[in-house]
N, C-alpha and C positions, 0 to 999 in steps of 0.2 A: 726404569724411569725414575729419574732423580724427584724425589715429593716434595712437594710446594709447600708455603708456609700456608694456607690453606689445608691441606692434609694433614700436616704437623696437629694444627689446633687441631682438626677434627679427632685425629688419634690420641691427641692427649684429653679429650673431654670422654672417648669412650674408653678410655684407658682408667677414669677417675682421678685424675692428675688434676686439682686444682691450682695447684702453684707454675706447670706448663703451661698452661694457658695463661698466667698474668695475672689470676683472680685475685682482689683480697676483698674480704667479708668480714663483718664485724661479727663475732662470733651467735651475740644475740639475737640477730637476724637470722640467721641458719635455725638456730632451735624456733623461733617466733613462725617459720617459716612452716614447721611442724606441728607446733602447739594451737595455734591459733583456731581455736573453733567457728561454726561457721557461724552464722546469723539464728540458724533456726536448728541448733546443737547446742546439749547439754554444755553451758558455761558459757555462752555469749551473753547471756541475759544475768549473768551473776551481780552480785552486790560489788558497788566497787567503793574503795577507801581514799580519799587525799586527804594527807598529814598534810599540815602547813605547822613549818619551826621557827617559831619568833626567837632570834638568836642574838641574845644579849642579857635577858631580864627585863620583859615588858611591864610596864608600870599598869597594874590592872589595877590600885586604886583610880589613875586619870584615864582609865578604861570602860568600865564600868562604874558609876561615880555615885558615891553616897552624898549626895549634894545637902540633904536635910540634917544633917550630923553634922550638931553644931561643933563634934570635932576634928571634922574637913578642915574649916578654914583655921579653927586655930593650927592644925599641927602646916598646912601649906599655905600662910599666909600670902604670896605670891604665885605659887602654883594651883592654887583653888583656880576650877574650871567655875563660870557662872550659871547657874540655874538656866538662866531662859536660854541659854546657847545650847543647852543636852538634847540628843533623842531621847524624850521618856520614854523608861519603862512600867515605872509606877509613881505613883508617889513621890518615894524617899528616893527612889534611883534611875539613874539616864546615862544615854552611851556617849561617850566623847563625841564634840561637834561632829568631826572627821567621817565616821560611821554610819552616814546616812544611808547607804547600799542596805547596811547590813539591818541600820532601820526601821527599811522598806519591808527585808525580808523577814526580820520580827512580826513587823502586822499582816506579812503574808503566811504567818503558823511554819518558819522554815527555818526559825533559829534559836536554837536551844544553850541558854548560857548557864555553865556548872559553875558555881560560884567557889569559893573559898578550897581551891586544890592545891596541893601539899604533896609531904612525905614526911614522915617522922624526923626524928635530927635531923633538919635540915645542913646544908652545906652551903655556904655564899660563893663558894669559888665555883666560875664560870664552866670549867672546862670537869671537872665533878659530877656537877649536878646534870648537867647536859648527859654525861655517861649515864647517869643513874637513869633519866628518864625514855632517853635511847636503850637500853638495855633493859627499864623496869625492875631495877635490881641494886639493890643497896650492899652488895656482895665488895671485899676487898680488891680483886680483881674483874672485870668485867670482858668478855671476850666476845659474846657473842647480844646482837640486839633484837628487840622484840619482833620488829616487823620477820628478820628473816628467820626467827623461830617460827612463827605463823605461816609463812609461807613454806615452810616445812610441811605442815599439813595439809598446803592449798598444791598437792604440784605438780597440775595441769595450769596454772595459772602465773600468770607474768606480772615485774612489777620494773617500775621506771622509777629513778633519780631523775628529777628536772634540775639540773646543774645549772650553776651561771660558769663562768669560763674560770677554770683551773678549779673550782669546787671540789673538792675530795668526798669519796661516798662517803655517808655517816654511818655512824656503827650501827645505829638500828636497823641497818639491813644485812649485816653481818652475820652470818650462819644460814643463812638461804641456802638450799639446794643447789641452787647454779647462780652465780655471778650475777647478779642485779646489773645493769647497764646504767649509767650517766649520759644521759644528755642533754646536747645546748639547743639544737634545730634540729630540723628532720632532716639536715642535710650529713648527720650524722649516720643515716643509712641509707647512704649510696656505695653502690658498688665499687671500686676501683678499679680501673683495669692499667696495669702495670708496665703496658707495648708505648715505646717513646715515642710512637708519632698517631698523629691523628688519624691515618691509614688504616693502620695497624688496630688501635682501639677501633675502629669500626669494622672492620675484620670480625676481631674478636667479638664484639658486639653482637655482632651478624649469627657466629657461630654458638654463641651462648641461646641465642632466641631460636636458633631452629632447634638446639637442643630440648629448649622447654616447649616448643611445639611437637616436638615428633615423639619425645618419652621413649620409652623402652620395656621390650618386654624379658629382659635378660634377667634370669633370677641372682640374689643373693647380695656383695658385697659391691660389686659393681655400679649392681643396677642402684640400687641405695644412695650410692653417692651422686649418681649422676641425676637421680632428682631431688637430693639433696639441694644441689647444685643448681639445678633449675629452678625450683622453688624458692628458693634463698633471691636467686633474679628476681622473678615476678613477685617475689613482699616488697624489694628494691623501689621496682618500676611502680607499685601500686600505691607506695608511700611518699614517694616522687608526685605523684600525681596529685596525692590526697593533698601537699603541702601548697601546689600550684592552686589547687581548683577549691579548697575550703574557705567558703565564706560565714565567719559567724553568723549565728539569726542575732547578736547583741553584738554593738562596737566594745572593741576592749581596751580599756587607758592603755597609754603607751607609757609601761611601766614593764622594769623586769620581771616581777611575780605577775604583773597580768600576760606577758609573751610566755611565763613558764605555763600556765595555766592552759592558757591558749591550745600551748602543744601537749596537752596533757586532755584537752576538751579534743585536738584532732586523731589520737594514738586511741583516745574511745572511741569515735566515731568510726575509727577502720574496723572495729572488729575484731580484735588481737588477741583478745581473751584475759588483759590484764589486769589484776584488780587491786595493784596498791601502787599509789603515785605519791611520790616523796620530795616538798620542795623546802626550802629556807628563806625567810622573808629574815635580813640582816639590820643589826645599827640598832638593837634597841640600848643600848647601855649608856641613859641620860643621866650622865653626872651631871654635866654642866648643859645650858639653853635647853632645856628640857621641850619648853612649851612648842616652839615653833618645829622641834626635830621628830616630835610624839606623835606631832597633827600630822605634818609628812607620810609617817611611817602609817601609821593607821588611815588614813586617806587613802594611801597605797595597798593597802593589805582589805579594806574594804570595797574598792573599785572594782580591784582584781576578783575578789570572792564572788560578788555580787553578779560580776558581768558573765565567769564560768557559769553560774548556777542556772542563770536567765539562759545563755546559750543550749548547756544541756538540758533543764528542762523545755524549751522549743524545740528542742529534739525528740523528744519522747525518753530522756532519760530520767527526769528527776529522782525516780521512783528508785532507780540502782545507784544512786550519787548521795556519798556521807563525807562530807570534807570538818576535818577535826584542827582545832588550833590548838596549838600550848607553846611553852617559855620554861627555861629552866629552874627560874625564880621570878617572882613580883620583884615592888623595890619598898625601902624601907616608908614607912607610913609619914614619918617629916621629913621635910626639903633639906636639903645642904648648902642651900643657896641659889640656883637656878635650877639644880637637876635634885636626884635620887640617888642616896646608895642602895647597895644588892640587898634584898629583902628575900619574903619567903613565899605568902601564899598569892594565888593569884588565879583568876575566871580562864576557864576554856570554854570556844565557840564549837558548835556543832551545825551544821545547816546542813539542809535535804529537806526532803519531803516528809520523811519518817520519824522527826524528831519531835520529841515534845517539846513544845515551844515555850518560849518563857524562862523564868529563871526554875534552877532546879540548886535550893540548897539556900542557906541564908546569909548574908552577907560576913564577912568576920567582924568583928567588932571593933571599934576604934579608939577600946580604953583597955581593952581587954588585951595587953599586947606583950610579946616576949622580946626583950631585948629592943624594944621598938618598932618588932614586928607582928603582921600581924599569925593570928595562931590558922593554922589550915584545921579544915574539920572532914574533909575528901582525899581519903587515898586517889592519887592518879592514877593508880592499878585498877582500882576500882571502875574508872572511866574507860581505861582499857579491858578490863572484863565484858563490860557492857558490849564495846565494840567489835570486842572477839569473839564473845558466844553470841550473842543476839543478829550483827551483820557482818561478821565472813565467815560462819559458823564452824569457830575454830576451836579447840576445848582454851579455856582460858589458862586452867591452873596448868598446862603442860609447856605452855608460852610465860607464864609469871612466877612459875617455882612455885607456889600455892593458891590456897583459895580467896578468893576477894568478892564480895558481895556486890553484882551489879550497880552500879546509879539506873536510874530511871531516866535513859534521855531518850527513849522511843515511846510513840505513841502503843495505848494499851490492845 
């Protein structure tokens, strides 16, 4: 009897043939599909990390603003922000207007700001310093980056790129175990099925789902693939759903870092076992219109933060959520005219639940200045020592080439 295209699929899915049947899978799906612990399994409940990469050179004097130093306004006499427009903090310092999210979350004990961070000879060039803090490493070459040292140690656990469209991964996740993924939507992990007509995919369809219903008890390399295969479906169809049916407990601006977040707030919510999400908030390099492009950017970057944080802790997550800000350089302490040149030191945000709240470190001083910058007094190793021993408890000096003395950015 001549066999039917129904037969065909059938014998190429227990043959283990993925590419006879028409599949394609994104590779990370397949492993996600294995990895993924369950709810109430060791590593569903793990600590989890979002970097957020301010990429340009954020001006973290008009970030965190020493508004009472009387040499603010001399050195920006135009880009001096005014007193009563700041979130205080204390006294002598307040957060750009723009900030009010993050505000919020200051008087709510949930954000922790490291002030005056650096690196020793510093380097103005863009594309440099970004290596150096991606990688953690001042080394002539740089090859591989911090995050995917770390998750060297971590690897039962998954990590995501939240990419805008053609985004390249960045080096800090470079030397992972397996391939970090990029992506833009969850439509990023749909199945493909390869059959030219719509018949035919639902065929195939068809044939794939009684697969992952009926399983098999066939030992060895076989059997493997064909729940490989199956399971690879149902993460598919599971995350297919999560995307249709997830409603934040917070609205989110409709902004791109707050849609990255978003899907960064829905990839936690499934369950995946992931613990380190990597986005790029772009466009800080205010030469020129400083003032109106700053507020932009940090209105955007504090929306976004603010609305994830609220979302996941109404979840019951706050408690495993540490979202980390940095920038590859501040900008220089006087105006050029509307904007700022590339400078050196500058504030990283910390928020979660766990953080110590407040300022940690003391401002750098505004007379006190090299080349017109201002001097860092925080290794940013240091910050990432913190992060790595204390919440994804990773050895630090094996990720940073040596030893770096924690910061204090967790409560005691």
């Amino acid at each position: 009897m001549t066999p039917t295209r129904r037969d065909f699929l059938k014998t190429s899915l227990a043959g283990g043939s993925l590419v006879a049947w028409g599949l394609t899978v994104p590779g990370f799906l397949t492993r996600t599909a294995h990895a993924a612990p369950s709810a109430d399994k060791a590593g569903a409940k793990d600590t989890i990390l979002v970097v957020i990469q301010l990429t340009g050179g954020n001006d973290g004097l008009n970030t965190v603003v020493p508004h009472k130093d009387a040499e603010y306004a001399k050195l920006r006499p135009t880009l001096k922000l005014p007193s009563a427009q700041l979130k205080k903090i204390n006294d002598d310092l307040g957060l750009h207007p723009s900030l009010d999210g993050l505000a919020g979350l200051l008087e709510d004990q949930a954000l922790c700001i490291v002030q005056g961070v650096g690196y020793p000879n510093p380097t103005q060039s863009h594309f440099r310093s970004m290596d150096i803090w991606q990688a953690a490493s001042q080394a002539d070459t740089l090859n591989e980056g911090w995050v995917g040292k770390a998750l060297r140690q971590l690897p039962s656990a998954g990590s995501f790129h939240l990419a805008a469209a053609n985004e390249s991964a960045p080096l800090a996740l470079t030397g992972a175990p397996a391939r970090v993924p990029s992506l833009t939507t969850l439509d990023d992990f749909q199945l493909r099925l390869a059959a030219a007509s719509n018949a035919d995919k639902k065929e195939q369809r068809e044939v794939i789902e009684g697969a992952a219903k009926a399983g098999s008890d066939k030992p060895g390399l076989l059997d493997f693939v064909q729940r490989t295969a199956a399971n690879t479906y149902a993460s598919s169809q599971r995350l297919q759903e999560l995307g249709k049916n997830y409603q934040p407990k917070v609205p989110y601006p409709n902004t791109p870092l707050a849609n990255r977040l978003k899907l960064a707030a829905q990839l936690i919510d499934a369950d995946l076992g992931a613990r380190i999400f990597y986005v790029s908030h772009d466009n800080y390099d205010t030469h020129a219109t400083q003032l109106p492009t700053h507020a932009t950017l940090l209105q955007q970057l504090s929306g976004a933060m603010t609305a994830f944080y609220k979302d996941m802790a109404a979840r019951g997550y706050q408690d495993r959520i540490l979202m980390m800000t940095f920038s590859e350089f501040g900008r220089r302490v006087a105006q050029n005219g509307s904007g700022t040149d590339h400078g050196t030191a500058a504030p990283m945000f910390l928020v979660g639940s766990k953080v110590k709240a407040g300022l940690v470190g003391a401002h750098p001083s505004l007379t006190e200045l090299e080349f017109g910058n201002l001097k860092f007094h925080t290794d940013f190793r240091r910050v990432y020592a913190s992060v790595l021993d204390q919440w994804l408890g990773v050895a630090s000096k094996d990720v940073l080439g040596g030893s770096y003395t924690p910061v204090e950015i967790f409560k005691g």
